[in-house]
LOKE-628338 format. One record per residue (C-alpha): residue in three letters; x, y, z. Coordinates in steps of 0.2 Angstrom, whole numbers, plus 5000, padded with zeros to 4 digits. Example, Ala and Ser with C-alpha at 12.3 -4.5 7.8 and 13.67 -1.06 7.14 Angstrom:
REM residues 2
ALA506249785039 SER506849955036 
***
This chain:
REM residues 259
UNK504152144901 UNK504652034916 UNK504251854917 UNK504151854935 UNK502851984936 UNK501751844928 UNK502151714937 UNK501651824949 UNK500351864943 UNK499651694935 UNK499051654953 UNK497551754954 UNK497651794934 UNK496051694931 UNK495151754946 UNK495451944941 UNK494751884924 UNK493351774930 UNK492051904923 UNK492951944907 UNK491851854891 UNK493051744883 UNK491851654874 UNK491251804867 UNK492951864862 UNK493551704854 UNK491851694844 UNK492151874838 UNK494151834834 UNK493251664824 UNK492051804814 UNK493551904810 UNK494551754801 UNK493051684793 UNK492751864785 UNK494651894780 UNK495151724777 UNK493651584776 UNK494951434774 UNK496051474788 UNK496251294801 UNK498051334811 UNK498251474821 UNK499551534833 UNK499451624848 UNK500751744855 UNK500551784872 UNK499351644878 UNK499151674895 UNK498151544905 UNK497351444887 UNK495951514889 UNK495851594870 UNK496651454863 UNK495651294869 UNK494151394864 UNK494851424845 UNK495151214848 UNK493451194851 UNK492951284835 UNK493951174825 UNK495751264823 UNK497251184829 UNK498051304840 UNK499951344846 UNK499951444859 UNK501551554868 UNK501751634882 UNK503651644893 UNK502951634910 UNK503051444917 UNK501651454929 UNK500451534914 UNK500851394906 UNK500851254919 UNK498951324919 UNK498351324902 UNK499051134898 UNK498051104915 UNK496651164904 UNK497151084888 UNK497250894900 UNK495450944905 UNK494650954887 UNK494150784876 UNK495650724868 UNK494950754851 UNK495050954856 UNK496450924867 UNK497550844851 UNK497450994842 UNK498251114856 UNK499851154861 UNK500651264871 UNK502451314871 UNK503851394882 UNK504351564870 UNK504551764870 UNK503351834857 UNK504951924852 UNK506251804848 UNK505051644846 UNK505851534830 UNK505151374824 UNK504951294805 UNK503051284806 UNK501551424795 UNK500051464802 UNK498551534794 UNK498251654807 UNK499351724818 UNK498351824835 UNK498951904848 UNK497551974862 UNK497452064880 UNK498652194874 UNK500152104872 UNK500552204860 UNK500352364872 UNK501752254881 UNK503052284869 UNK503852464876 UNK505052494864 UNK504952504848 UNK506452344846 UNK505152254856 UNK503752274845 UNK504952274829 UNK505352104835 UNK503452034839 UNK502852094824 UNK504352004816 UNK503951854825 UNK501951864818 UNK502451874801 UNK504051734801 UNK502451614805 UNK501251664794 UNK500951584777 UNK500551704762 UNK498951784765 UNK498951734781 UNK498051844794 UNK498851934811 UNK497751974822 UNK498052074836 UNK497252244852 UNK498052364858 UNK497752524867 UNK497352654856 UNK498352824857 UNK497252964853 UNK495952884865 UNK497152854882 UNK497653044878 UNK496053074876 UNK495252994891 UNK496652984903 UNK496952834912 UNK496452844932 UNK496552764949 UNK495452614952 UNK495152474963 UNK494552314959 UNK493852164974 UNK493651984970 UNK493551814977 UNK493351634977 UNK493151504990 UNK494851534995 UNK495551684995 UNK495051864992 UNK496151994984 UNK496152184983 UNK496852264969 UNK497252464968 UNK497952514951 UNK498852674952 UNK499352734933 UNK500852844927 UNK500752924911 UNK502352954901 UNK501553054885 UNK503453074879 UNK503652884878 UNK501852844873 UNK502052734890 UNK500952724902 UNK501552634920 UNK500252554929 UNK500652524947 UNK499752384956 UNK499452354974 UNK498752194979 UNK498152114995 UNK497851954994 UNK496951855010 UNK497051685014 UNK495151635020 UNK495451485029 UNK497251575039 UNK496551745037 UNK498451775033 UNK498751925021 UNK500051945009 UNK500752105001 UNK501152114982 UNK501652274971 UNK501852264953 UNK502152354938 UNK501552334921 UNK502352454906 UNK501052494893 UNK501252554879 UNK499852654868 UNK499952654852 UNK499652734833 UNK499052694816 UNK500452814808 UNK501552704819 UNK500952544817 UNK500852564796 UNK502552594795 UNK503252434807 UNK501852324800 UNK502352384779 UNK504252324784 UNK503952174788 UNK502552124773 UNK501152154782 UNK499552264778 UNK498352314787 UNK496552264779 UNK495452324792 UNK495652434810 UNK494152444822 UNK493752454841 UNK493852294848 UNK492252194848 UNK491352324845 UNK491652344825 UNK491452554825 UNK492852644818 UNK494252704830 UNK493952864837 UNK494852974854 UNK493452854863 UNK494152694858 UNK495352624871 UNK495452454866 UNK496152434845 UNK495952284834 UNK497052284818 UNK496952134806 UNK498452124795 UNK498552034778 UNK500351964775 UNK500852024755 UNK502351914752 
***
């Protein structure tokens, strides 16, 4: 998991995304912790990109902590955070931190993680170490919240070539994503090419990137989450609520911690 593929990648991160429903997401993630844990205020948030997730919990009343590694993700989401009322904005904040080695003294009610940062972590020390990380900040019965790509689906319904076009005032970027699929590994290696133009210049600018993801298990998942005091309460596809089936790309797990 590179940090300068992100800073790379933060540039036009929020562009790619433009269409994707945060609201929606954040006011499904806000169901799922009234439903398993009604009293929950403080949430932290590994892997928080560009703020968006996070100073939408804000708006909703939690105070959120949010984490990511890449400088420019975060350079944008306190941009966002500085944008907000200050009633909102005092009860966000966003930190420097690797979702597997981040230490501080403070509990949270809920711990979330979201966009398949957990599908990030390509070995199995990586997730070890996330997952660690989750729990370490969790106060008892506190809640970690997280998606994934679903194994029996991506083997299921193989990934494939696509490309995406967007644009703002500015500049418009083309994006083929070429995928690789590593079933010994449970890894699949998603190539991107990437032209971005320059509206004004017209000048074009090549970028290749590549981002390891891993699918994952339940079976798997049980056993890494049990070790660290963590249970899982409920599994479903993500937003959707139906059980997981080989059609169900995206996973949602919601973990209780026991100790």
């Amino acid at each position: 998991m590179s940090t300068k593929v992100f800073d790379t990648y933060s540039e036009y991160y929020d562009l790619l995304y433009r269409d994707k429903d945060y609201d929606a997401e954040t006011n499904y993630v806000h169901a799922l912790i009234n439903t398993f844990h009604k009293n929950a205020t403080s949430v932290l948030e590994l892997g928080s990109g560009t703020g968006l997730h996070a100073c939408l919990l804000a708006q909703l009343g939690y105070k959120v902590t949010g984490i990511d590694q890449s400088h420019t993700m975060l350079a944008k989401a306190r941009t966002r955070k500085n944008s907000l009322q200050k009633s909102i904005a005092d009860h966000l904040s966003f930190q420097e931190g690797d979702v597997r080695s981040y230490k501080s003294n403070e509990k949270f009610d809920v711990a979330i993680s979201l966009f398949h940062v957990m599908s990030y972590m390509e070995t199995n020390a990586d997730l070890a170490a996330a997952i660690h990380t989750a729990k370490e900040h969790l106060k008892k019965d506190g809640l970690f919240i997280f998606d994934c790509w679903h194994g029996p689906a991506v083997l299921h319904d193989k990934p494939v070539s696509r490309t995406k076009n967007f644009e703002n005032e500015n500049i418009s970027v083309t994006r083929i994503s070429t995928p690789e699929l590593f079933p010994e590994r449970n890894i699949v290696n998603v190539h991107f090419d990437i032209t971005i133009k320059n509206k004004q210049t017209q000048e074009e600018t090549t970028l290749k990137e590549t981002h390891k993801m891993r699918y994952l298990f339940i079976e798997e998942l049980t056993a890494m989450l049990n070790k660290n005091g963590l249970e899982i309460v409920c599994a479903e596809e993500w937003m959707t609520k139906q059980p997981l089936s080989e059609n169900s790309w995206n996973a949602c797990y919601i973990c209780k911690n026991k100790d």
